[in-house]
C-alpha positions as MATLAB code, in Angstrom:
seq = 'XXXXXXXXXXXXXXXXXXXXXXXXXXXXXXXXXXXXXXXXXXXXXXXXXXXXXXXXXXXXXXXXXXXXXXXXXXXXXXXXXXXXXXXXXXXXXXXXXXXXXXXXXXXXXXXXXXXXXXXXXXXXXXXXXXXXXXXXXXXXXXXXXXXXXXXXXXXXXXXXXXXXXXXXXXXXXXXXXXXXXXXXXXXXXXXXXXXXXXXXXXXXXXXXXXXXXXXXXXXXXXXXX';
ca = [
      77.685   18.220   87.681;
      76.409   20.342   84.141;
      76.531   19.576   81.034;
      77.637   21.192   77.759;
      75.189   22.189   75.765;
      74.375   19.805   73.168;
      76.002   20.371   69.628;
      74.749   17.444   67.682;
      76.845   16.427   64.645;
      74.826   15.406   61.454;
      77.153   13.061   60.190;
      76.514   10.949   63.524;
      72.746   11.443   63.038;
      72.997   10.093   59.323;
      75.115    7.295   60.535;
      72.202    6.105   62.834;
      69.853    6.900   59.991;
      71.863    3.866   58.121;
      73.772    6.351   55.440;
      77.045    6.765   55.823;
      77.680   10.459   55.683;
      79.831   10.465   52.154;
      77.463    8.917   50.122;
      74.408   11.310   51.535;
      72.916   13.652   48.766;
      72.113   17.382   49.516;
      68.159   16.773   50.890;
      69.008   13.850   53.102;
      71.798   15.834   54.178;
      69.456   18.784   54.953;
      67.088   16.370   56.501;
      69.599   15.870   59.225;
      70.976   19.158   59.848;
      67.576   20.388   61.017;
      66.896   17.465   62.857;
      70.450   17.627   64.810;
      69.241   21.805   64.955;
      66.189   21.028   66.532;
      66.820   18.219   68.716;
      69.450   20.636   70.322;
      67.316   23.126   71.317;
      64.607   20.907   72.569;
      66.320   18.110   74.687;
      66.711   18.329   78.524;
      69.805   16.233   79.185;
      69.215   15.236   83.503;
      71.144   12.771   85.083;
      71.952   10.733   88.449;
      74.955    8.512   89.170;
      76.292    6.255   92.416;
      78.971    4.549   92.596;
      79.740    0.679   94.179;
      82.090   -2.148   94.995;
      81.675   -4.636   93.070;
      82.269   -8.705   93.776;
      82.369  -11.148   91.251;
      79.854  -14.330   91.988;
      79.406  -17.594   90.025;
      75.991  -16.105   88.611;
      76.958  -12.190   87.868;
      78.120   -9.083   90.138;
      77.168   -8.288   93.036;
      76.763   -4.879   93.713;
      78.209   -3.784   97.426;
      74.440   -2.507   98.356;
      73.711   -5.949   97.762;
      71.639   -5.926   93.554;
      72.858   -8.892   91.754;
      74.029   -7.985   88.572;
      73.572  -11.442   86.105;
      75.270  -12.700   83.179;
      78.426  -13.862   82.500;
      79.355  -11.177   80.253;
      79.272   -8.539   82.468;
      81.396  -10.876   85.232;
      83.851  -10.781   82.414;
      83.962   -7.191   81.549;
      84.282   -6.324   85.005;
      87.106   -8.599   85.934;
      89.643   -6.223   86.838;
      87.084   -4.026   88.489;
      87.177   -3.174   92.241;
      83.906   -0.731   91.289;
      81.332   -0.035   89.277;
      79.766    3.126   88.372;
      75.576    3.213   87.852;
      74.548    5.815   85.944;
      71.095    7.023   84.140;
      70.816   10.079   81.347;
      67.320   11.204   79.681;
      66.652   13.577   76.715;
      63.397   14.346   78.766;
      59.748   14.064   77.549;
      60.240   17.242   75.266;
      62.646   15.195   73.121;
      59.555   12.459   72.728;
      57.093   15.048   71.901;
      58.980   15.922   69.338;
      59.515   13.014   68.052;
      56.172   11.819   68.017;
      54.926   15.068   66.485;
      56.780   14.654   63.141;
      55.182   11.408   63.075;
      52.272   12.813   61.580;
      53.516   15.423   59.530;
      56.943   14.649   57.935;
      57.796   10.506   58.336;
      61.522   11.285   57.080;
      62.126   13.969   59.132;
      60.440   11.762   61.933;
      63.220    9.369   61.215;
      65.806   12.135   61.063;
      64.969   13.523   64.679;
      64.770    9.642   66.033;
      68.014    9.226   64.614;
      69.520   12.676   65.879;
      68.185   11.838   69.414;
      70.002    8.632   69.365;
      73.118   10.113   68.047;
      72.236   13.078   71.430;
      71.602   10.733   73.839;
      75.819    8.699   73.112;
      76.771   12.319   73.280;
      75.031   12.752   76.804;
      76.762    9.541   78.050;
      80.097   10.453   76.297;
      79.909   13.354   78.646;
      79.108   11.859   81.851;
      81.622    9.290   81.294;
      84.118   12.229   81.077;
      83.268   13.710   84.470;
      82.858   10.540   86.430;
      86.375    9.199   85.067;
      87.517   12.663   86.742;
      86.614   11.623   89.923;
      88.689    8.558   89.765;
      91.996   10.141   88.721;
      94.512    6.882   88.601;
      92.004    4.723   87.586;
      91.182    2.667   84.511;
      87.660    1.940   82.689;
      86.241   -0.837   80.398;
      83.840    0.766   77.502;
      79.988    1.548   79.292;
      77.875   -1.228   79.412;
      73.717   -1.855   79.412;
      70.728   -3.706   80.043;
      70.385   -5.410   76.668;
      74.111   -6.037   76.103;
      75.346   -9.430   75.877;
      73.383  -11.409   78.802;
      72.705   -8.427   80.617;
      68.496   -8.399   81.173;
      66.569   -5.989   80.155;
      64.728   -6.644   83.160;
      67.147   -5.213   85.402;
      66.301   -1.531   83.920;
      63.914   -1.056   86.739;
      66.224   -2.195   89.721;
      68.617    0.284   88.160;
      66.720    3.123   87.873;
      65.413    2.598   91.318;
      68.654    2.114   92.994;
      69.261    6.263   91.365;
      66.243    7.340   93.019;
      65.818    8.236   88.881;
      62.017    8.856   89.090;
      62.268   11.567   91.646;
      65.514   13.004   90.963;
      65.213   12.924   86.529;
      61.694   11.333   85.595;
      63.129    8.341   83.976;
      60.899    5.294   84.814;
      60.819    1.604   83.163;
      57.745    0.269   81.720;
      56.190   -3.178   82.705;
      58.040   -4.335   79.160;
      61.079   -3.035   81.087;
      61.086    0.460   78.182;
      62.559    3.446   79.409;
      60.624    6.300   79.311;
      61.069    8.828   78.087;
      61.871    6.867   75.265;
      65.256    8.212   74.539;
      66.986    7.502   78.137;
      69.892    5.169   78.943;
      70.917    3.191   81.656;
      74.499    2.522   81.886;
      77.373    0.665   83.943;
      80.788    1.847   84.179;
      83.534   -0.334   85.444;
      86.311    1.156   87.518;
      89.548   -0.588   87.540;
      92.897    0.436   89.497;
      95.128   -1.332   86.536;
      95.286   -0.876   82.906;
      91.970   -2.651   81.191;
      93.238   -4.370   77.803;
      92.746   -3.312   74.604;
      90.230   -6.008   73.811;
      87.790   -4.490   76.394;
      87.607   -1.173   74.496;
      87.011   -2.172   70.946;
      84.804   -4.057   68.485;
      86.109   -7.579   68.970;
      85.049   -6.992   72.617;
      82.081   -4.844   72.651;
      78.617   -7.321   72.912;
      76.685   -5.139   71.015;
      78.836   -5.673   68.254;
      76.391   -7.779   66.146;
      73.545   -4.870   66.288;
      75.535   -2.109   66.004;
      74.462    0.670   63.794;
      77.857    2.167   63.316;
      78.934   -1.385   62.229;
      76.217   -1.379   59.926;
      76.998    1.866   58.320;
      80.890    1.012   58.167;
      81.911    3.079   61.179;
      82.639    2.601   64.773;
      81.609    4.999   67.871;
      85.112    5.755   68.222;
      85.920    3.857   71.395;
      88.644    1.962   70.417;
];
């Protein structure tokens, strides 16, 4: 399955920057702009789903090919799930180089093009999540949910991205320190439910990465709920 191509909107960009996007002046707002411009026409978007049954345990999930996934957060999101949906997404390494580039010539617009690759890479999944929840017509799904989140390890980032086959098929590979790289990459799960998932599991009050949020921060929400 494609993917649009990516039309990144500044005001998300200065959100993840920390400003929200009233109270930016002209240069800051400039600052973005460019960096949502350029970020556009260097990112590779590639990605690689599969999908499982899932079975609630006493210590996590348990994926039907057998991966345990821990925590008892994710047990709870997923308790009206019959399935779960594994998915991956990268910018690619041309988003990095870019990155990395500014670095040592403009630090703000360094920060700008971090920011606009975050704000790129929610697009990405936003997208993917679209398609896949065609597949399922029917169905019902719980917001996405990652390593990181809640109890959720970040160790499990590996395990994930080899149970994709995501070196071969996108590049995406996990550091020792369990990083994705490239940098700006996501690993994702996405519950599938065959009965309406409350309101509760698609907002705020429910979402575990409430408390670090950077649309929280900046008075907004990622428009979920």
């Amino acid at each position: 399955m494609s993917l649009s191509a990516l039309s990144i909107d500044e005001n998300e960009g200065l959100r993840y920057m920390g400003c929200p996007p009233e109270r930016a002046d002209k240069a800051l707002r400039e600052q973005a702009r460019l960096a949502c411009s350029r970020l556009a026409q260097t990112a590779r978007p590639r990605w690689a789903w599969r999908c499982f049954d899932v079975t609630a345990q006493a210590e996590g999930v348990r994926l039907s090919c057998g991966l345990l996934l821990p925590g008892r957060d994710l047990r709870h999101h997923l308790e009206l799930c019959s399935r779960a949906i594994i998915f991956c997404v990268t910018l690619g390494v041309q988003t990095d180089e870019l990155i990395r580039r500014a670095q040592s010539q403009d630090m703000l617009q360094s920060l700008a093009l971090d920011c606009a690759a975050d704000a790129a890479v929610e697009q990405v999944c936003d997208q993917i999540e679209t398609q896949l929840q065609g597949k399922f017509p029917g169905c019902f799904f719980p917001y996405r949910y990652s390593p990181g989140y809640g109890d959720l390890p970040l160790a499990l980032q590996g395990e994930l991205l080899a149970l994709l086959d995501a070196p071969r098929r996108v590049g995406l590979t996990a550091s020792t320190s369990h990083i994705l790289i490239p940098r700006k990459s996501v690993t994702a799960i996405l519950g599938v439910a065959d009965q309406p998932i409350p309101q509760f599991s698609r907002s705020c009050l429910g979402c575990p990465a409430r408390e670090n949020c950077g649309y929280r921060k900046s008075g907004g929400h990622c428009g979920i709920s």
